[in-house]
N, C-alpha and C positions, 0 to 999 in steps of 0.2 A: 504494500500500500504506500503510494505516495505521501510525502511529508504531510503536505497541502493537505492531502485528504483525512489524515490521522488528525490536524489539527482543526477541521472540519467535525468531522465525528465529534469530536473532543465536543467542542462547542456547542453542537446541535445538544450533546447528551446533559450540557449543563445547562441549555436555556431551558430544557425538557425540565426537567429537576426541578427548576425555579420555580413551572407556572405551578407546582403545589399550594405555593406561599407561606411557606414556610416562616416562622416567626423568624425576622433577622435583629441584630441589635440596631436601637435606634439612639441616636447619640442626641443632646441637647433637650432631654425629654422635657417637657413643659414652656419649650419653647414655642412663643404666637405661631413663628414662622414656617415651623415644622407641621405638615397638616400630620393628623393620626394614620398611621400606617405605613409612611414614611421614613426612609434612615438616609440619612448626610454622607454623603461623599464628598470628599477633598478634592480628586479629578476628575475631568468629566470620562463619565465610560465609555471604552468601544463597545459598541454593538454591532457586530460583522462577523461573519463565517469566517474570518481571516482570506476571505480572496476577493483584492484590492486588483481592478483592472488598471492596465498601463495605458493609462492615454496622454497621447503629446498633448503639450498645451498648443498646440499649432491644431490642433483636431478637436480639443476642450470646446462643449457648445452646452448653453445652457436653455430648452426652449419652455417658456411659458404660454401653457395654450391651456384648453379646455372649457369652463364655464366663464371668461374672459370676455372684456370688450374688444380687444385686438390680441390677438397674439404675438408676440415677439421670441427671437431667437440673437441671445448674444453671444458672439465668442470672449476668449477669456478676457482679452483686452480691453473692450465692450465693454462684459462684466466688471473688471475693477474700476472701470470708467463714471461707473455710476455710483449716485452722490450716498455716502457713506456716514454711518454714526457710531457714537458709544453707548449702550442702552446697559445701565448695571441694573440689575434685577433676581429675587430668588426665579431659579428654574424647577419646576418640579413636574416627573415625567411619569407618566400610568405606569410605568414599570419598579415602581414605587422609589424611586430614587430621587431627593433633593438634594440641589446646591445653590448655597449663600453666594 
């Protein structure tokens, strides 16, 4: 079995694992910001089968369509072209992960 694919399996057999929901520790307990069911991470996590496709950034396109008023398609360049901010805020994800 390929690297790739052992660290594939790996993956798939711990996000299997996970949806039990298993009680995990929750750090900062009684804190506002923390909803109930919740636990705090320090960095944000991968969520990926570990298989990252190689794209040039010369081939990088990012298309916004679907339920839209106009559809658009940037390349990368485009993309960092457009007007950019700082938003600090808690993040909190249904896969019950928060971060301050």
């Amino acid at each position: 079995m390929a690297e790739s694919s052992r660290l594939t399996k790996t993956k798939e057999q711990w996000a299997q694992a996970r949806r039990g929901g298993e009680e995990r520790e929750v750090f900062y307990e009684g804190d506002a910001r923390l909803p109930p069911g919740q636990h705090l991470v320090e960095t944000w996590p991968v969520l990926d089968l570990g298989q990252k496709p190689d794209i040039p950034l010369s081939e990088w396109k990012l298309t916004i369509g679907g339920f839209v008023a106009h559809s658009i398609t940037w390349n990368w360049e485009e993309f960092l072209a457009q007007p950019q901010f700082t938003d600090v805020s808690d993040f909190h994800c249904v896969t019950s992960w928060s971060r301050f």
